[in-house]
C-alpha positions in Angstrom: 31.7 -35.4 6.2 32.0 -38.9 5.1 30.8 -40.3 8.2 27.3 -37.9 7.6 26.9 -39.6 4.9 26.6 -42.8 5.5 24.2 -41.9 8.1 22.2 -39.8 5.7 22.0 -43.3 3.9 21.3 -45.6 6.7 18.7 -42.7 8.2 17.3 -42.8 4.4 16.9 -46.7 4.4 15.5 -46.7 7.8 12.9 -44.5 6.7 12.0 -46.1 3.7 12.0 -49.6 6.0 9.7 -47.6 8.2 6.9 -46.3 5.8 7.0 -49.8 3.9 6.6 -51.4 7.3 3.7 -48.6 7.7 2.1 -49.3 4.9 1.0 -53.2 5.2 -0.7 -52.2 8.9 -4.4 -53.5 8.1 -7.3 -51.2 8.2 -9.8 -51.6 10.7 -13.4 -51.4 10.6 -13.8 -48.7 12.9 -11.6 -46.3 10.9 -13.9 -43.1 10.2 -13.1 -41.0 7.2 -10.8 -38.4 7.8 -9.3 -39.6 11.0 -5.7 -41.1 11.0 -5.4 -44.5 11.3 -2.9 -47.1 12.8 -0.5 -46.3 9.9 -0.6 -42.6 10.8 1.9 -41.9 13.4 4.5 -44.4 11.9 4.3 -43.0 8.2 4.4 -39.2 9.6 7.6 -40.8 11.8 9.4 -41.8 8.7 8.9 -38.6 6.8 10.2 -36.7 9.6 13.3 -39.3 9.7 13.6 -38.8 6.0 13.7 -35.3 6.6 16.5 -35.2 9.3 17.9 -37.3 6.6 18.1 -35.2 4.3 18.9 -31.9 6.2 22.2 -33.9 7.3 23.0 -35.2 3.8 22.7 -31.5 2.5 24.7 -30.2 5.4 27.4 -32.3 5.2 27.8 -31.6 1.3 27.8 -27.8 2.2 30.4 -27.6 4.5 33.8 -27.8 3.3 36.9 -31.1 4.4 38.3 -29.1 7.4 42.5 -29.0 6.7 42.8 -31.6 9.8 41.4 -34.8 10.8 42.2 -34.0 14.4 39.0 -32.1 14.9 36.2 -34.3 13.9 37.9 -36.7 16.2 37.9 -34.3 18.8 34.0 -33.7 17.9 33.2 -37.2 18.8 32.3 -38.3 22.2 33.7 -41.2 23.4 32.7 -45.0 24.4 32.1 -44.4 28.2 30.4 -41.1 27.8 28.4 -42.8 25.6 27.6 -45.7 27.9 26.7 -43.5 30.3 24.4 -41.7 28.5 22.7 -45.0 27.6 22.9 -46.0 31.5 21.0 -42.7 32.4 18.2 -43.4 29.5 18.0 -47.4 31.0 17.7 -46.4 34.3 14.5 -44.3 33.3 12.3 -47.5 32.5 12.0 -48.6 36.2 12.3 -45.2 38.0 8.7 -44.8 35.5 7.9 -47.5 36.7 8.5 -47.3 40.5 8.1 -43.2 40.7 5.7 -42.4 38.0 6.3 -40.1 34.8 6.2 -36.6 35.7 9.0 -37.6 38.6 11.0 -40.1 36.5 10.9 -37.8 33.3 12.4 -34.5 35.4 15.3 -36.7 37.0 16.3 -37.7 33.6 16.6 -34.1 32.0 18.6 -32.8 35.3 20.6 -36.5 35.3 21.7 -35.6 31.3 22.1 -32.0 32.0 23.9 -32.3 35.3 25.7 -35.2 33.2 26.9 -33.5 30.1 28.2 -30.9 32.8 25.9 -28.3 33.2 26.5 -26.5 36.6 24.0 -27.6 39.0 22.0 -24.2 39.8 18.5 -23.3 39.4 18.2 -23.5 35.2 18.5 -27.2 34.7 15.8 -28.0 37.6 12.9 -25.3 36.0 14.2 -26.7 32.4 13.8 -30.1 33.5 10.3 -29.6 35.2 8.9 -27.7 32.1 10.2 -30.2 30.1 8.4 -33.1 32.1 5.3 -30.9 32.3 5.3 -30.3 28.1 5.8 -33.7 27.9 3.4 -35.1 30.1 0.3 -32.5 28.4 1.4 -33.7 24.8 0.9 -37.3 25.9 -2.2 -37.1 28.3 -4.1 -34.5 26.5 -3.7 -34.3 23.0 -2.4 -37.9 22.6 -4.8 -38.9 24.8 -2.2 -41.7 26.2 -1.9 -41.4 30.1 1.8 -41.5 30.9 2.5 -44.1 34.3 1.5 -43.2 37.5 4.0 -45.3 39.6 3.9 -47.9 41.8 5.2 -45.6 45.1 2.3 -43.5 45.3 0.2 -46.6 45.1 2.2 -48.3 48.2 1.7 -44.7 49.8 -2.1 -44.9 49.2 -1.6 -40.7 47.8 -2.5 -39.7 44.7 0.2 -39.5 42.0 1.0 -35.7 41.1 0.1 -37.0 37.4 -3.4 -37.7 38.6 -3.8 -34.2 40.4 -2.9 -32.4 37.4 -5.2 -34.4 35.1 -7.9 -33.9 37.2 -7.1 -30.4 37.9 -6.4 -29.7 33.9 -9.2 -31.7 33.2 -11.9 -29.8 35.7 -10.7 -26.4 34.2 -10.9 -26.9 30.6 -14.0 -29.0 31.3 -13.3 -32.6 30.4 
């Protein structure tokens, strides 16, 4: 419970760090009335930290000291499972960078599902490629940001499966 604390206060500083940070981004010229602008996302990023927050603060003062210690300790993963975790997320930049995002983003769910011990039959594979598929539409059509395509597809001379599905996505809805 303690330990929730603390990181209800450090997750409550960050966010305040965050939205002050937020607010001194200038304003730019081009800015049209009613249309976020470059203090948006960061500021609606803090209040959602803030939020998390406090949902963990308000958690941890519901629930009551368990009679042992043992098992928060037992809760807690350790150093190496940890690191690995870490290695996994780090080895994500280049495989984006080499095999593109859709590719890159599906290895990383099944490498942290298959990780965390999931047994390796169909379900982490058609999680892992909805996943990378929700992901990719959120960033390439409503955030408008296209995710990377990859370097081997470029070496291949084919076009990168992100590319087909824009263009496909993009022909059908009309874009």
């Amino acid at each position: 419970m303690r330990k929730d604390l603390f990181a209800t206060i450090g997750l409550l500083l960050i966010a305040v760090f965050y939205y002050a940070t937020a607010t001194t981004f200038p304003e730019s010229t081009l800015d049209e009335p009613g249309v976020p602008g470059p203090s948006g996302l960061p500021t609606v990023l803090a209040a959602v930290l803030a939020t998390i927050a406090i949902t963990l603060g308000v958690r941890a003062l519901g629930t009551a000291p368990s009679g042992g210690g043992k098992s928060e300790k037992e809760a807690e993963a350790p150093w190496p499972r940890a690191l690995g975790m870490l290695g996994i997320g780090a080895l994500y930049i280049p495989a984006a960078a080499f095999l593109g995002y859709l590719i890159a983003l599906f290895l990383l769910l099944v490498a942290v599902a298959l990780y965390e011990g999931k047994k390796p039959d169909w379900r982490p594979f058609v999680i892992a490629g909805c996943g990378a598929l929700f992901f990719w539409f959120i960033f390439a059509f409503i955030l408008g940001v296209r995710p990377p395509e990859g370097m081997l597809f470029q070496m291949l001379g084919v076009n990168p499966p992100e590319l087909v599905l824009f263009d496909s996505i993009s022909a059908l809805v009309g874009r």
